[in-house]
C-alpha positions in Angstrom: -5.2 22.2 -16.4 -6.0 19.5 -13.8 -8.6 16.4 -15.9 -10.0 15.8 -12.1 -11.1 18.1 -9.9 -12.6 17.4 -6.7 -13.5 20.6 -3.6 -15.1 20.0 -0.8 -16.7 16.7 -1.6 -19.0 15.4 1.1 -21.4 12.3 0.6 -23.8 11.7 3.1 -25.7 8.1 3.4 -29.1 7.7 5.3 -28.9 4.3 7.3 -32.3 2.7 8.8 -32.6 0.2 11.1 -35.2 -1.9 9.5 -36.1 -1.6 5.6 -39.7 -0.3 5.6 -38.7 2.5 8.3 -38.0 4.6 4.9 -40.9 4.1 3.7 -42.6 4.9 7.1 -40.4 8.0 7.2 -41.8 9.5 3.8 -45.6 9.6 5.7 -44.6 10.5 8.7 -43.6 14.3 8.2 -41.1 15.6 10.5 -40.6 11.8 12.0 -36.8 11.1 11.3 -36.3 7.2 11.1 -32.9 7.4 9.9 -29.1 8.2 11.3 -26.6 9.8 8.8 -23.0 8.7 7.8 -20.4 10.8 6.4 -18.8 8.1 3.8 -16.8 11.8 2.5 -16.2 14.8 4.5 -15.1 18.3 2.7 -12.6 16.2 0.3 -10.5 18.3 -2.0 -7.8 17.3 -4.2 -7.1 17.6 -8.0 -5.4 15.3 -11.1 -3.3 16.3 -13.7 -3.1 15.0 -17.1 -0.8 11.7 -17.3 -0.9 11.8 -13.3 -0.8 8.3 -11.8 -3.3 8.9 -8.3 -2.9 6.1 -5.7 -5.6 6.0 -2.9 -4.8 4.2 0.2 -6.6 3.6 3.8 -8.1 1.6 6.1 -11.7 -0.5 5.3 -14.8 2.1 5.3 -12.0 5.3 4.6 -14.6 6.5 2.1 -11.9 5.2 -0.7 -14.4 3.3 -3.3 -17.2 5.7 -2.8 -14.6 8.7 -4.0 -14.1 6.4 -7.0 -18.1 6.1 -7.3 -18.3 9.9 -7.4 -15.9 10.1 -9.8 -17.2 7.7 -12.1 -20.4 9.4 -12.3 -22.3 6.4 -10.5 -23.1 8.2 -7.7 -24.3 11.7 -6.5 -22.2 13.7 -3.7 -24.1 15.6 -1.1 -22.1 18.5 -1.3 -19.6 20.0 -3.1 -18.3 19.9 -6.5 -16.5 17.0 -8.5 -14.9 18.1 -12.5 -14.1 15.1 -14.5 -13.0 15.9 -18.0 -12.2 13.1 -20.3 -13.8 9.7 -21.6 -13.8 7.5 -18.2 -13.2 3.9 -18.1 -14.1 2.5 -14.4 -12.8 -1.1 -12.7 -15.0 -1.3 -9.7 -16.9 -3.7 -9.0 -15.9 -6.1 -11.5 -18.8 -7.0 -14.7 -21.3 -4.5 -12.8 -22.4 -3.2 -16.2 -23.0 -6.8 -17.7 -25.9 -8.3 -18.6 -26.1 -12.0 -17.4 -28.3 -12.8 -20.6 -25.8 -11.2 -23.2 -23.0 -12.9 -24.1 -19.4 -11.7 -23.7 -19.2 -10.5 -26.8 -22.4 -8.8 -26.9 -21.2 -7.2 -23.1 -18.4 -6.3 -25.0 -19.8 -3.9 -27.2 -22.8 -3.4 -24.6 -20.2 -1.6 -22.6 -18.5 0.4 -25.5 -21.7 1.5 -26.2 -21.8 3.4 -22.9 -18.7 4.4 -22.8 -19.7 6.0 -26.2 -18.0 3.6 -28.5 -20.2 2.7 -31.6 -20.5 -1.3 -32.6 -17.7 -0.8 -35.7 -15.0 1.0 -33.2 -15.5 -1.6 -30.8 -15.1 -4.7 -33.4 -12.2 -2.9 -34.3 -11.2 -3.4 -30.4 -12.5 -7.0 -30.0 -9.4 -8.9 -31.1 -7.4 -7.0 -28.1 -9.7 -7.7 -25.8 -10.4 -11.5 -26.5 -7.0 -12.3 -26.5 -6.3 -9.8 -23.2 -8.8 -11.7 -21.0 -8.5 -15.8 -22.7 -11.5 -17.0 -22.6 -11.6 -18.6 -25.8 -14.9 -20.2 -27.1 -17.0 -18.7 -24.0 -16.7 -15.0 -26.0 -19.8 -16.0 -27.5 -21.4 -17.7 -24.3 -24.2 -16.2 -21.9 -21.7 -14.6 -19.6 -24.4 -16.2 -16.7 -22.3 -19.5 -17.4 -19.1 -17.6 -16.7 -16.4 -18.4 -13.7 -16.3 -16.1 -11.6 -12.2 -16.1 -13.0 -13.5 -15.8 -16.7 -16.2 -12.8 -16.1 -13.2 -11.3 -13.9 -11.3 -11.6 -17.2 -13.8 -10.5 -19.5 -14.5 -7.1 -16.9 -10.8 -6.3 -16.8 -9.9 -6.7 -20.4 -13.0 -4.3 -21.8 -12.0 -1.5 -19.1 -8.2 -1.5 -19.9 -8.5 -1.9 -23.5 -11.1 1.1 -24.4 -8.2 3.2 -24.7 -9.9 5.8 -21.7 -8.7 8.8 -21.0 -9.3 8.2 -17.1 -8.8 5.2 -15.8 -10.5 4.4 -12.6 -9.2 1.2 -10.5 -10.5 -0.2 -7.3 -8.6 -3.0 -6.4 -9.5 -4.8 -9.4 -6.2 -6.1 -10.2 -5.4 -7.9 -7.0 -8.1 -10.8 -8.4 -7.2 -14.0 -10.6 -4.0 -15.8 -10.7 -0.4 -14.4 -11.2 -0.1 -14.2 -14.6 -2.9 -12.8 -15.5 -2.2 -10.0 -12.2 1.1 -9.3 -14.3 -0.5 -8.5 -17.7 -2.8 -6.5 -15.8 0.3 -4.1 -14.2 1.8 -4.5 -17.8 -1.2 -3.2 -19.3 -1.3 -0.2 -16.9 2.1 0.7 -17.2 1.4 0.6 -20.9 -1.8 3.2 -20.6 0.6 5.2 -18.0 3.4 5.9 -20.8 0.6 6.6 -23.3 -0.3 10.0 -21.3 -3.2 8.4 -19.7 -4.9 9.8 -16.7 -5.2 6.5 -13.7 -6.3 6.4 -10.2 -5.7 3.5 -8.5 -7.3 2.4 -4.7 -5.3 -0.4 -3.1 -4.3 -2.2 -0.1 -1.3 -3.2 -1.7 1.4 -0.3 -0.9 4.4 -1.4 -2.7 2.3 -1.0 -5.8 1.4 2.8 -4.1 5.4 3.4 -3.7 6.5 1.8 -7.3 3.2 2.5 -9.7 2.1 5.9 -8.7 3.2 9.7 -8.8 1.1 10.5 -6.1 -1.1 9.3 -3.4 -4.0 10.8 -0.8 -4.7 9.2 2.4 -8.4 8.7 4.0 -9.4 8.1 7.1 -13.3 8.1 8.2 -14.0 10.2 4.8 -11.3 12.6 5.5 -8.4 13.4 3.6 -5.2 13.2 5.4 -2.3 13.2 3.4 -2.0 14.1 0.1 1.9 14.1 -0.8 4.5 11.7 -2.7 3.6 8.0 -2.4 6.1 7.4 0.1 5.2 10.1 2.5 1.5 8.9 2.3 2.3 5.0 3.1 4.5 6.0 6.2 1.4 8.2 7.2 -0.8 4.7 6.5 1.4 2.8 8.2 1.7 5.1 11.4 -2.0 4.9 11.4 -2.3 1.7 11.3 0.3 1.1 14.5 -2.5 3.5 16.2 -5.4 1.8 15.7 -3.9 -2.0 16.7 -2.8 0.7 19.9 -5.8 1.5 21.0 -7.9 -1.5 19.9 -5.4 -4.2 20.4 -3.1 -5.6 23.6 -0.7 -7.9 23.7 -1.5 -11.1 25.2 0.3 -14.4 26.0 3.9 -14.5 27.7 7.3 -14.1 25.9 9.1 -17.1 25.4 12.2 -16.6 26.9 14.3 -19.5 25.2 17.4 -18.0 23.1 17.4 -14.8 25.2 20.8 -13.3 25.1 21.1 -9.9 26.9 24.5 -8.5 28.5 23.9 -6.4 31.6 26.4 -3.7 31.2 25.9 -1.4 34.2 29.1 0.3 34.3 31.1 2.2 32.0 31.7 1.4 28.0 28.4 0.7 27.4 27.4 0.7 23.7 25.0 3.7 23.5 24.6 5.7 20.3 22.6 9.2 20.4 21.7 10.8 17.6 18.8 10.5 14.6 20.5 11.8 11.5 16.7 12.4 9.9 13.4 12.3 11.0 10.8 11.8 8.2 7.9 10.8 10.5 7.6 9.8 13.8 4.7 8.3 15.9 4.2 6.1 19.1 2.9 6.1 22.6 6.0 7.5 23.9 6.9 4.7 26.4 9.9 4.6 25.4 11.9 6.6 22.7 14.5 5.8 19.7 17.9 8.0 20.8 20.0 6.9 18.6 21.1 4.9 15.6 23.8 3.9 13.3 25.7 2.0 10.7 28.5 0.3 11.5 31.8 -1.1 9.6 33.7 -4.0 10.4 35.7 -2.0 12.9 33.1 -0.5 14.3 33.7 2.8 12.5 30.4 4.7 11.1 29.7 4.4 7.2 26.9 5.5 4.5 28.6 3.9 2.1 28.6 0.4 1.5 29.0 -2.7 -0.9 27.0 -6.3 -1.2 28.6 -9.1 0.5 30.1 -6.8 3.1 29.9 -7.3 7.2 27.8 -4.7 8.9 26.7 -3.9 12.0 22.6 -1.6 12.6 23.2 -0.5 16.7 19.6 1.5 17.7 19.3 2.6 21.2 16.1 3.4 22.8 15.2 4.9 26.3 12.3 3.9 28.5 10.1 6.4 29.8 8.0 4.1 32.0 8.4 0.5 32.5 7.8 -1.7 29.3 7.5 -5.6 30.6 8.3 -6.9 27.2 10.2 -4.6 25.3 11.2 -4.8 21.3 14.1 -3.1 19.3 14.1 -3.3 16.0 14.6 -1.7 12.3 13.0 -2.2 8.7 14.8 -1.3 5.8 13.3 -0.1 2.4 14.6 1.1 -0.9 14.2 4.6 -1.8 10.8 4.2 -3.1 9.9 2.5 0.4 9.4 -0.9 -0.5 10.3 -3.1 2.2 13.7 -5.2 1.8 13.8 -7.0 5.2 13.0 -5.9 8.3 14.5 -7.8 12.3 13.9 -7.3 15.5 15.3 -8.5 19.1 11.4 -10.8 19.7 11.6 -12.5 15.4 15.3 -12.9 16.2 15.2 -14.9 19.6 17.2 -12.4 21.3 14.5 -11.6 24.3 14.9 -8.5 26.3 14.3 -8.3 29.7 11.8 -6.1 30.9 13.2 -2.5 30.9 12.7 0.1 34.5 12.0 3.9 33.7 15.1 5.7 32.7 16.5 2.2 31.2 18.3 2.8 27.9 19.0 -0.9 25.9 21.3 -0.8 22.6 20.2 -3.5 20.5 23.0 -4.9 17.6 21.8 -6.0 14.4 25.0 -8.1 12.6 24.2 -9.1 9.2 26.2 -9.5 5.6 24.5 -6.8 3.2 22.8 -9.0 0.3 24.3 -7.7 -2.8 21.3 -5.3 -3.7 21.0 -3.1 -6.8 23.3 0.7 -6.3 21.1 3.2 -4.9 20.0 4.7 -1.9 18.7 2.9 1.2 17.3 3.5 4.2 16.7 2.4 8.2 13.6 3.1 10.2 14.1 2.3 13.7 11.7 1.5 16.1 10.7 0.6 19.9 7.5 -1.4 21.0 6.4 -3.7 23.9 5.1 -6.2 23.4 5.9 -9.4 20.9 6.3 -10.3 17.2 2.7 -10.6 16.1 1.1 -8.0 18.7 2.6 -5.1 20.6 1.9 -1.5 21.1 4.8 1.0 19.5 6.4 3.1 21.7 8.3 4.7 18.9 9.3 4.8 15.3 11.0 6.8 13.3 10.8 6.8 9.5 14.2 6.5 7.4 15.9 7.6 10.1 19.2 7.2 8.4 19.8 6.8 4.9 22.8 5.5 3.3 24.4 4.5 -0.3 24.8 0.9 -1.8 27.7 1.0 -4.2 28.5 -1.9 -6.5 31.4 -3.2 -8.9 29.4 -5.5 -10.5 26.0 -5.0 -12.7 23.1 -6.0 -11.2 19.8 -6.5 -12.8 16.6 -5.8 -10.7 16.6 -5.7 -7.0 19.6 -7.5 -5.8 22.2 -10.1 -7.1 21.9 -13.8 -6.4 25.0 -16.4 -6.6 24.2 -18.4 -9.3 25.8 -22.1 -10.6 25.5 -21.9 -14.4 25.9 -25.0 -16.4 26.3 -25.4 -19.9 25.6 -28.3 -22.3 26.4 -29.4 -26.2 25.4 -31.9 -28.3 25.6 -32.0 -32.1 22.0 -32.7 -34.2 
């Protein structure tokens, strides 16, 4: 039995030009001062218990106003919105404080609301004190806070109420690092305990590695709503579409370090064939045909070990002419966080510009770091343009997928070399 549940939720905002033109509106019947904007448009989705929920898109998506709605701090225009269970919100961070009070007093102001009496949230104090270290200024008007210290105080109250639903709107990408990883402790913590979080973000390696699922807006619309890393490859190709239309490259290519061999006539290096397609998007001036993994004899492999010599060939064909064409890849783990990512423009390696009907096979030599055993995989790609802008032509999402092994344990993400000395002395 889903805790959230949201069908066809639309919020509507009245904008005026100037401020009194509402109140000019209200007297003037039938005189319309006002346009309308759809933050929310016919959003429908639902939560289930213990479900992690990530939300991801671009700035004025609708994202924090879905968390408003939820959170009860705002009415939707239409539709209907379900939220069963004692809700604790992160949004904007110490809105519910009271400048006057001090922490403390905030403290149990806010458990109040959450329906917490004074004695449950004594019990609850110690946690909290020693969760957002602020020492002495607990008892302080919180109008002499920091800005760092009332971030501190906010956080610690809303992730130690012990909530049912847990609300989180970017919250925890504020204050320094250490006090950013008790915060992903904490959650991790409430997310083994059965509880209920929804989480809006920019970041999306915390979408691919914290969540169980994720939705994608765009312009209040719901998009995607799949597995976390279907719904960041869906961002991402979004993204690449809006720097298309609204951005251009500018500024020549600097042609120092090119290295390009011509080879018009036979044995040229061309690999066809895209072993999987996840998702795809581009212009279409040119197209990904073909890519591979190579072995030290040029021989294809999906299996391979750390330390060992390895070649990524990606072919692309040219539909129209591209005067300053990119090949490249990026390659993630399996919960498509980005390991490293190279292309012909970051390398120095400067294509020429490519006729219609062109194909160029790019090599990508490397050793493979010694990363943690698990699947991999390569997302290829064609643009024009340069390193910092360009229009894509073409990518292709984990096009091939292949399997690190390893002989030796490794702890975390990869295995570093690593000179240990050792010392003794007697006391």
């Amino acid at each position: 039995m889903p805790v959230i549940q949201v069908q066809h939720l639309s919020k509507k905002y009245q904008i005026y030009q100037r401020p009194w033109d509402k109140l000019r509106e209200m007297f003037r019947l039938g005189e319309k001062l006002h346009r309308e904007f759809w933050a929310l448009q016919d959003v429908s989705f639902s939560v289930e218990p213990g479900q992690t929920l990530g939300i991801i898109g671009q700035n004025g998506s609708g994202k924090s106003t879905l968390l408003q709605v939820l959170a009860g701090i705002m009415r939707q225009t239409r539709g209907d919105c379900i939220v069963k269970g004692k809700v604790s919100a992160l949004l904007e961070l110490g809105s519910g404080f009271n400048p006057e009070f001090t922490g403390r007093e905030n403290v149990i102001m806010n458990g109040a609301i959450l329906g917490f009496d004074t004695r449950e949230m004594n019990q609850r104090l110690d946690a909290i004190a020693r969760f957002a270290e602020i020492g002495s200024f607990l008892d302080q008007p919180v109008k002499i806070y920091s800005s760092g210290m009332f971030m501190r105080l906010a956080v610690a109250v809303a992730v130690n109420v012990d909530p049912d639903i847990l609300l989180v709107d970017e919250a925890l990408a504020v204050g320094d690092l250490v006090f950013q990883h008790r915060c992903m402790h904490r959650m991790n913590e409430l997310r083994q305990s059965g509880k209920t979080i929804v989480f809006v973000t920019h970041d999306l390696a915390a979408i691919t590695r914290f969540c169980d699922r994720a939705i994608l807006l765009d312009q209040g619309r719901l998009l995607e709503d799949s597995t976390p890393d279907k719904a960041v490859q869906k961002y991402r190709a979004l993204v690449f579409e809006h720097e298309r239309r609204y951005g251009s490259p500018d500024g020549a290519a600097n042609a120092a370090g090119t290295l390009f061999v011509d080879r018009s006539g036979t044995g040229v290096p061309v690999v066809r064939g895209i072993p999987n397609i996840d998702h795809r998007f581009g212009n279409g001036d040119a197209a990904v045909v073909g890519i591979e993994l190579l072995d030290v004899t040029g021989q294809p492999t999906r299996e391979v070990f750390g330390g060992q010599r390895l070649v990524i060939r990606v072919s692309a064909e040219f539909r129209r002419k591209v005067d300053r064409p990119i090949v490249g890849f990026t390659l993630r783990d399996r919960l498509g966080i980005e390991i490293t990512a190279c292309n012909t423009s970051y390398s120095g390696r400067i294509l020429p510009p490519a006729g219609e009907g062109q194909i160029y096979t790019s090599d990508f030599a490397f050793l493979m770091p010694h990363l943690g055993p698990g699947s991999y995989s390569i997302s290829p790609a064609v643009a024009c343009g340069d390193t910092l802008k360009h229009d894509m032509c073409d990518w292709i999402d984990n096009a091939l997928v292949f399997e690190i092994k390893t002989e030796d344990l490794v702890y975390g993400l990869m295995k570093i070399d690593v000179d240990v000395v050792n010392y003794a002395t007697r006391t």
